[in-house]
Each structure stands twice: as C-alpha cells, then as structure tokens.
Backbone atoms as SQL, in Angstrom:
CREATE TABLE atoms (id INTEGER PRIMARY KEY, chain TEXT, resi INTEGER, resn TEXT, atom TEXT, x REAL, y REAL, z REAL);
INSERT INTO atoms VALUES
  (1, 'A', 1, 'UNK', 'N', -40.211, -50.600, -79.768),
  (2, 'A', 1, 'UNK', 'CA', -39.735, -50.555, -78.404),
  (3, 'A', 1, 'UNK', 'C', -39.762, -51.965, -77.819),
  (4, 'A', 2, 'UNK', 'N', -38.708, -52.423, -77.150),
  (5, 'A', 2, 'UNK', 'CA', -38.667, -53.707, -76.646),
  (6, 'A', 2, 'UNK', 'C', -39.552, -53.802, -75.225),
  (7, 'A', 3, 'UNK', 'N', -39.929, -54.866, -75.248),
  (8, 'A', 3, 'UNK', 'CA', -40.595, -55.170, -74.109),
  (9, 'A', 3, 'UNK', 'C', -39.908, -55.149, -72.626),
  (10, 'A', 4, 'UNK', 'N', -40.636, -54.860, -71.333),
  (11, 'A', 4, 'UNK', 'CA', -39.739, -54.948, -70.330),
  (12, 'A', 4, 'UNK', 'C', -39.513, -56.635, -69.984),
  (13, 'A', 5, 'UNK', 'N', -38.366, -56.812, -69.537),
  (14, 'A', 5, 'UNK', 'CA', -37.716, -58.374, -68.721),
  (15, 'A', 5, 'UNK', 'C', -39.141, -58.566, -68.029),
  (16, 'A', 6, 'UNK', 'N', -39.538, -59.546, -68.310),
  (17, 'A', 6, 'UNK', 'CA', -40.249, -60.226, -67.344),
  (18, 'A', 6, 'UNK', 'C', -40.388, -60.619, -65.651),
  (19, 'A', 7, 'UNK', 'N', -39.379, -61.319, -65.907),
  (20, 'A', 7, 'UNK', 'CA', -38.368, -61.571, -64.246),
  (21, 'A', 7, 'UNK', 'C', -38.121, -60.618, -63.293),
  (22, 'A', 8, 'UNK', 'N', -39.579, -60.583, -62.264),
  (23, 'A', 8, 'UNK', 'CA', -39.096, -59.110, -61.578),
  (24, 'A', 8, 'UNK', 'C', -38.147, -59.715, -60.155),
  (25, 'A', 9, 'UNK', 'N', -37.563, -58.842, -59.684),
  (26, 'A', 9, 'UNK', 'CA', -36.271, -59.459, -58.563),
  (27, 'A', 9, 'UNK', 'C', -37.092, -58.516, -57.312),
  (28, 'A', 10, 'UNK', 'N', -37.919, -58.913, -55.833),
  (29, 'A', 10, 'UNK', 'CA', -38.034, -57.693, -55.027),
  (30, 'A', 10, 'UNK', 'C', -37.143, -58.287, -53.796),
  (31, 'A', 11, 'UNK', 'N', -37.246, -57.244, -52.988),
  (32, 'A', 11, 'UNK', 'CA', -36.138, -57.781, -51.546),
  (33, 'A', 11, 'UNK', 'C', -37.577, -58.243, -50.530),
  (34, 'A', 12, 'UNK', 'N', -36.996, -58.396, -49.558),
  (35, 'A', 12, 'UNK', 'CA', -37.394, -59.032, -48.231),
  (36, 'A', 12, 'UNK', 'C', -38.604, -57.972, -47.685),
  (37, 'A', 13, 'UNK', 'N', -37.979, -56.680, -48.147),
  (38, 'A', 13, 'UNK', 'CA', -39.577, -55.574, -47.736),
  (39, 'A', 13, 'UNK', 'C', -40.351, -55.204, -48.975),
  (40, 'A', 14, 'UNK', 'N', -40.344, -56.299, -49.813),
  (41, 'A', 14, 'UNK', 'CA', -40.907, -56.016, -50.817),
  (42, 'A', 14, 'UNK', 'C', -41.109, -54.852, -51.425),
  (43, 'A', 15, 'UNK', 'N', -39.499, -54.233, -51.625),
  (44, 'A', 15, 'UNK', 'CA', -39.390, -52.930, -52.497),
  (45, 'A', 15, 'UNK', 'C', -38.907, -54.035, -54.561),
  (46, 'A', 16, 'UNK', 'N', -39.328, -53.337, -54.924),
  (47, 'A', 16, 'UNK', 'CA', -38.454, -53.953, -56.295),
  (48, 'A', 16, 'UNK', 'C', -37.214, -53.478, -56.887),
  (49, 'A', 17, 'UNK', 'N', -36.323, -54.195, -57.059),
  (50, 'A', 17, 'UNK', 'CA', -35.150, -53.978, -57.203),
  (51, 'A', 17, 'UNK', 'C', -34.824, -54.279, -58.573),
  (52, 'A', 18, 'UNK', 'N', -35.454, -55.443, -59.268),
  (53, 'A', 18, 'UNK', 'CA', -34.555, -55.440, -60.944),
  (54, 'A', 18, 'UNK', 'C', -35.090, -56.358, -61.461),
  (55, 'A', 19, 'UNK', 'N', -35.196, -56.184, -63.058),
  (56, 'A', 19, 'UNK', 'CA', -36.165, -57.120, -63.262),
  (57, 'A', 19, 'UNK', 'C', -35.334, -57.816, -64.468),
  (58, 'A', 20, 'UNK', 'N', -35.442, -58.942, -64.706),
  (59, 'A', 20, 'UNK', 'CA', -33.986, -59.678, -65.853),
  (60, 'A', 20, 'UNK', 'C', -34.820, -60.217, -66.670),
  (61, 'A', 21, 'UNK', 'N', -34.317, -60.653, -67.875),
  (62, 'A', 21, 'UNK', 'CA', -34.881, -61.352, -68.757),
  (63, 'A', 21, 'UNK', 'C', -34.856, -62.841, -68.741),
  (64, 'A', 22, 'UNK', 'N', -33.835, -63.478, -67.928),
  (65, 'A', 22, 'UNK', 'CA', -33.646, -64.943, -67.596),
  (66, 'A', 22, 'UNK', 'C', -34.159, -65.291, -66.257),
  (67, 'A', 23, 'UNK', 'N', -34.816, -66.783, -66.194),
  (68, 'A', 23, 'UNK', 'CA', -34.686, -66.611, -64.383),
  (69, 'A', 23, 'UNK', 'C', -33.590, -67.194, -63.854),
  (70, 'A', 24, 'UNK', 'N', -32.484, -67.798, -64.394),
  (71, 'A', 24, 'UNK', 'CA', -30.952, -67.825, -64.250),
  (72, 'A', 24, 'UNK', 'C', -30.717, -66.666, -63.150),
  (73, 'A', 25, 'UNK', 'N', -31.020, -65.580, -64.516),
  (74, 'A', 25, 'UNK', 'CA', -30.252, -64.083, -63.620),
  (75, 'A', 25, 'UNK', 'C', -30.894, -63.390, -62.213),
  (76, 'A', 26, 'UNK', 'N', -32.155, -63.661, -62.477),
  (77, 'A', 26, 'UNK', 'CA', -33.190, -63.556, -61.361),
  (78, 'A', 26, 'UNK', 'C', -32.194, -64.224, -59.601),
  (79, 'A', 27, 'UNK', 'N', -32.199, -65.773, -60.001),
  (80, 'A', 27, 'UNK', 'CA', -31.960, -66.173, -59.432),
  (81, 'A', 27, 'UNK', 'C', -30.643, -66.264, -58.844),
  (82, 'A', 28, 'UNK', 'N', -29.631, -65.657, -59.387),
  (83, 'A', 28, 'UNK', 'CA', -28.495, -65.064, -58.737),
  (84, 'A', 28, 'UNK', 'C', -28.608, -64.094, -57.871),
  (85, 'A', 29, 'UNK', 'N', -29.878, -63.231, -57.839),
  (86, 'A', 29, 'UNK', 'CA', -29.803, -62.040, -57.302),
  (87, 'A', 29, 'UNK', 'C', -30.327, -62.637, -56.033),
  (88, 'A', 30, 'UNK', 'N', -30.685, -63.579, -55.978),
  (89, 'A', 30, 'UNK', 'CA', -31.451, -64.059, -54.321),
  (90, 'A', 30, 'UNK', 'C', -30.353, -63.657, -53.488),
  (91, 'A', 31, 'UNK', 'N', -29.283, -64.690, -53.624),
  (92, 'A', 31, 'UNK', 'CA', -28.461, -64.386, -52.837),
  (93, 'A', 31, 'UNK', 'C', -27.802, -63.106, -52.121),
  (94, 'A', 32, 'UNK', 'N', -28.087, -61.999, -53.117),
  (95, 'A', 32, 'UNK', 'CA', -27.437, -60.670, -52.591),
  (96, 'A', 32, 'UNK', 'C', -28.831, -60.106, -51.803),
  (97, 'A', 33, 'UNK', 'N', -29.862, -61.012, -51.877),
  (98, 'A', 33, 'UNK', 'CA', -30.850, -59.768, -51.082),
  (99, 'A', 33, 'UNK', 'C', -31.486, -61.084, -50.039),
  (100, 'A', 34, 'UNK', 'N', -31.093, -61.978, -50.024),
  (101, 'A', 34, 'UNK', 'CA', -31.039, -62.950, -49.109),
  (102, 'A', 34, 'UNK', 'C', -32.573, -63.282, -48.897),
  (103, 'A', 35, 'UNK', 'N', -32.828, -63.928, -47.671),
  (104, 'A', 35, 'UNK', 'CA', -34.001, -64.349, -47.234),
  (105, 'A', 35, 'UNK', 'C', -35.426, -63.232, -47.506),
  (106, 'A', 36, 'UNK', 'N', -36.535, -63.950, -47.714),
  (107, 'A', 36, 'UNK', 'CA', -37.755, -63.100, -47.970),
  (108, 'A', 36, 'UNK', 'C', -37.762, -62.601, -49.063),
  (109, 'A', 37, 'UNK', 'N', -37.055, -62.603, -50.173),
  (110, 'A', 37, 'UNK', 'CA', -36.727, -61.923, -51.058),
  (111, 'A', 37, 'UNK', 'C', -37.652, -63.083, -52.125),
  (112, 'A', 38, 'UNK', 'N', -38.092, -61.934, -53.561),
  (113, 'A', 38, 'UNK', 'CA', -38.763, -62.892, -54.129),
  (114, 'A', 38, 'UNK', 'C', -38.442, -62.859, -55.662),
  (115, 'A', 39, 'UNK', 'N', -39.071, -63.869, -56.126),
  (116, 'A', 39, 'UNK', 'CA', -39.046, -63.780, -57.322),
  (117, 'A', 39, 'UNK', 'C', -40.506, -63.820, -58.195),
  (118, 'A', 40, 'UNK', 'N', -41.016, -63.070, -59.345),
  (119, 'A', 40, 'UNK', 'CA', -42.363, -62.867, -59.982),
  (120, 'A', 40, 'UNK', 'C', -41.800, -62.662, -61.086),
  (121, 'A', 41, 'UNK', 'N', -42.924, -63.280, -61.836),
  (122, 'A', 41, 'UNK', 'CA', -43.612, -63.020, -63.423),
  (123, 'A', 41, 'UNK', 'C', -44.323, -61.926, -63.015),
  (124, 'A', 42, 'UNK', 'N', -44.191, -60.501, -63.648),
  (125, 'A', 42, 'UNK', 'CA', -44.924, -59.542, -63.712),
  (126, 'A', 42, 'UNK', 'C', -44.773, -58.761, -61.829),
  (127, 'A', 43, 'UNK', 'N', -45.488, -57.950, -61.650),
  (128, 'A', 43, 'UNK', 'CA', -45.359, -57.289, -60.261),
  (129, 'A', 43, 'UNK', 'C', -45.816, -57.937, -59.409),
  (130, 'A', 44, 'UNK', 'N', -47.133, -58.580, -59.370),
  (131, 'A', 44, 'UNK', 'CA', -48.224, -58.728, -58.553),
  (132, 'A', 44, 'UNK', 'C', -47.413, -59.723, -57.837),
  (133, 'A', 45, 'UNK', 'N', -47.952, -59.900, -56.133),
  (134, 'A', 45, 'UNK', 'CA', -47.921, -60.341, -55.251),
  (135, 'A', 45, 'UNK', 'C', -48.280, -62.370, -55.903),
  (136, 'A', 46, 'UNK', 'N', -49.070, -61.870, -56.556),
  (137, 'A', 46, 'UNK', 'CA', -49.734, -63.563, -56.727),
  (138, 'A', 46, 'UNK', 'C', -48.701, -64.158, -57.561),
  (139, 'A', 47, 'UNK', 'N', -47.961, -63.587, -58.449),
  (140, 'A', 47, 'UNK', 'CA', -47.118, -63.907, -59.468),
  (141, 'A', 47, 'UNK', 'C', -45.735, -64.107, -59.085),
  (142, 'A', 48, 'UNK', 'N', -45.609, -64.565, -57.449),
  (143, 'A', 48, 'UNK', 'CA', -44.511, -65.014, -56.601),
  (144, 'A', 48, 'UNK', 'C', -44.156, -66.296, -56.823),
  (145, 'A', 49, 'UNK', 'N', -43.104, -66.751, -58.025),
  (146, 'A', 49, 'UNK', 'CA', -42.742, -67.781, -58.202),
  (147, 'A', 49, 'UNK', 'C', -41.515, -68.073, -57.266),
  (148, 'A', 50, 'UNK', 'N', -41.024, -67.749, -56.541),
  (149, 'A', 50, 'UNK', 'CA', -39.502, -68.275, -55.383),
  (150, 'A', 50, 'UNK', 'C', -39.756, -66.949, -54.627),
  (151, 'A', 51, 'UNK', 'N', -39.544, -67.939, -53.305),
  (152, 'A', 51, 'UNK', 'CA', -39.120, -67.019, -52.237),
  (153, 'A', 51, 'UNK', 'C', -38.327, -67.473, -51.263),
  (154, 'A', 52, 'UNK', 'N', -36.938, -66.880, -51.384),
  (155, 'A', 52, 'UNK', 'CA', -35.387, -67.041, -50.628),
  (156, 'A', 52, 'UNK', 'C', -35.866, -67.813, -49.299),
  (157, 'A', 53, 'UNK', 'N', -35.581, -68.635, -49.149),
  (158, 'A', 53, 'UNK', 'CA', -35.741, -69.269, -47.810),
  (159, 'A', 53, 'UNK', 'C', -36.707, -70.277, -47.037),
  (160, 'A', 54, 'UNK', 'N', -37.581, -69.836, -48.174),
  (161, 'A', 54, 'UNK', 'CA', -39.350, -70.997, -47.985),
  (162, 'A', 54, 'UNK', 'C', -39.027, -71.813, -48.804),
  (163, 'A', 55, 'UNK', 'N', -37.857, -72.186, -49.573),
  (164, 'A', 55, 'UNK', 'CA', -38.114, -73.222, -50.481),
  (165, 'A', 55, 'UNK', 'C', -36.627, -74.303, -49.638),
  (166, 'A', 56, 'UNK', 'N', -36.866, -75.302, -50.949),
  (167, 'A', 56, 'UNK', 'CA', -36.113, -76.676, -50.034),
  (168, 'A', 56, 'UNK', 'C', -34.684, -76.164, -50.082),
  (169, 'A', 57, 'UNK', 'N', -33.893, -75.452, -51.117),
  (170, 'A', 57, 'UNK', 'CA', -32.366, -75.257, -51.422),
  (171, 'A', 57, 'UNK', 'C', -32.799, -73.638, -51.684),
  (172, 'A', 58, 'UNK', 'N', -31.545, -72.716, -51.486),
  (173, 'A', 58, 'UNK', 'CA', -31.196, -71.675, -51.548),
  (174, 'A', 58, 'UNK', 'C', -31.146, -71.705, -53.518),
  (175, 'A', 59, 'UNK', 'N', -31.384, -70.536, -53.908),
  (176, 'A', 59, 'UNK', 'CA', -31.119, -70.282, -54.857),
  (177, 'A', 59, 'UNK', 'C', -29.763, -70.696, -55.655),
  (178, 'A', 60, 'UNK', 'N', -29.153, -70.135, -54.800),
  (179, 'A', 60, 'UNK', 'CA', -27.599, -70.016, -54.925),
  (180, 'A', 60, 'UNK', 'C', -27.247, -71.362, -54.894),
  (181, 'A', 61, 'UNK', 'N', -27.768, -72.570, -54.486),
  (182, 'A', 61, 'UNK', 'CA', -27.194, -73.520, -54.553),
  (183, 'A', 61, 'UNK', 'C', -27.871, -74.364, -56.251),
  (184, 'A', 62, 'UNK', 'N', -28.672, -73.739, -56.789),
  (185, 'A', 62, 'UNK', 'CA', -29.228, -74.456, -58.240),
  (186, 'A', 62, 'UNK', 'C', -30.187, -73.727, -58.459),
  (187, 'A', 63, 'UNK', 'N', -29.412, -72.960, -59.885),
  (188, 'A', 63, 'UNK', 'CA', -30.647, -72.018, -60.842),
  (189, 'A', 63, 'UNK', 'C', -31.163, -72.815, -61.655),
  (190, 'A', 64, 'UNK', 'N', -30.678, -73.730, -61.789),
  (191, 'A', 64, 'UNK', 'CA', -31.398, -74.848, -62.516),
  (192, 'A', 64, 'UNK', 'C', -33.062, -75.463, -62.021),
  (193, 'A', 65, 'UNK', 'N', -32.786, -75.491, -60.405),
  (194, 'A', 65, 'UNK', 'CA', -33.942, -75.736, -59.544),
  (195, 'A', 65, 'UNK', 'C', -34.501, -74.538, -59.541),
  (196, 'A', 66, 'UNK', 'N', -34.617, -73.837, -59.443),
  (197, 'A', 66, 'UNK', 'CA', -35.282, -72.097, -59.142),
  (198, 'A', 66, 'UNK', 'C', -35.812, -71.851, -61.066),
  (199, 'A', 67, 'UNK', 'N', -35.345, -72.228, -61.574),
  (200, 'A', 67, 'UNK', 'CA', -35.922, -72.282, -63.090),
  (201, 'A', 67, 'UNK', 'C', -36.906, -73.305, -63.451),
  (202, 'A', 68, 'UNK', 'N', -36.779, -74.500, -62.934),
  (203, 'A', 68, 'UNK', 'CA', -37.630, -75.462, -62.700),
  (204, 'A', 68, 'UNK', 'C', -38.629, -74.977, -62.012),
  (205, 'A', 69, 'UNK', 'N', -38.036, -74.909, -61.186),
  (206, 'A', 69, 'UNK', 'CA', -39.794, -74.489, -60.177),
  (207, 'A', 69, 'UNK', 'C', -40.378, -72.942, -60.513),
  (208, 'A', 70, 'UNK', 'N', -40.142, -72.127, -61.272),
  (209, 'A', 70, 'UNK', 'CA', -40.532, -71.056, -61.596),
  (210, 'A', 70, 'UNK', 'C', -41.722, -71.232, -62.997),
  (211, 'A', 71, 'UNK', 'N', -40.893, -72.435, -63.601),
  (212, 'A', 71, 'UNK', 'CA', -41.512, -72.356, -64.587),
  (213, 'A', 71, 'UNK', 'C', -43.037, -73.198, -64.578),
  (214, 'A', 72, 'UNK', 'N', -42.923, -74.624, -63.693),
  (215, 'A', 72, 'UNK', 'CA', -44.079, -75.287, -63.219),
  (216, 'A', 72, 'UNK', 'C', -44.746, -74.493, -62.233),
  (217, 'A', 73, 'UNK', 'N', -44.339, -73.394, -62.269),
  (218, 'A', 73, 'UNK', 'CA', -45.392, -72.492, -61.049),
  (219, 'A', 73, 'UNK', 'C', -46.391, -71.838, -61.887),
  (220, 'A', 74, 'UNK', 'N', -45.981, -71.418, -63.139),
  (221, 'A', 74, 'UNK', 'CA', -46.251, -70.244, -64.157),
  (222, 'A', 74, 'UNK', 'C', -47.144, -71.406, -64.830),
  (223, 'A', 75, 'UNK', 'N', -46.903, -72.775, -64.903),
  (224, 'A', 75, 'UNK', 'CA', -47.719, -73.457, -65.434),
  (225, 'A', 75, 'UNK', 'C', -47.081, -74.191, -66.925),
  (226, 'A', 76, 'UNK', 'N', -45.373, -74.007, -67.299),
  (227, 'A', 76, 'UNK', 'CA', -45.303, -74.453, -68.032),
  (228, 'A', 76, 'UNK', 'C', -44.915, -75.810, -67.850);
C-alpha cells in the first residue's frame, strides 16, 4: 500500500482540504483557498510550513519560493 502525500493543503478555517505529493502542487492550491490558508508536513498545527498571506510573496507568484521555504522550515 502506498503511502499517503505528505503535503497537507488546509483553508483559512483550518478544515483540510488535500494533501499532494509535491509542494509545487501544494502550492498552487493557495491561491484557490486564498489568505490564512496553510500549508504542513503531516496534520499538526506545528508542521505549518506557509501560510497564504504572512509570508513576503503570494504563493502564486513563486512555487519555487514556497518550496524553498517549506523545505528550510522542515529543516532540509
């Protein structure tokens, strides 16, 4: 059995919505759930690597940046 995507996607009321295997794909989804919206390794609250609107550029403007900073968050 394959493992679940890592990359969980939640909205702004912190319901969870989808979880991807890239944070590319993660990070496309900001945009459709806009501000407050987050991005995590795993469920937990602490494991909030991006959140739509607290950071310097929108998602949508560089998954490249939102992959960067996801990944030096996680510690790689």
């Amino acid at each position: 059995m394959a493992a679940s995507p890592g990359w969980k996607v939640y909205d702004a009321q912190g319901n969870y919505q989808a979880a991807t295997k890239q944070i590319e794909a993660a990070a496309s989804l900001m945009g459709f759930y806009g501000d407050g919206a987050t991005i995590r390794y795993a469920h937990a609250a602490r494991c909030i690597v991006w959140t739509e609107g607290a950071e310097e550029v929108s998602a949508m403007e560089s998954y490249d940046i939102v992959a960067e900073t996801a990944y030096e968050r996680r510690g790689y």
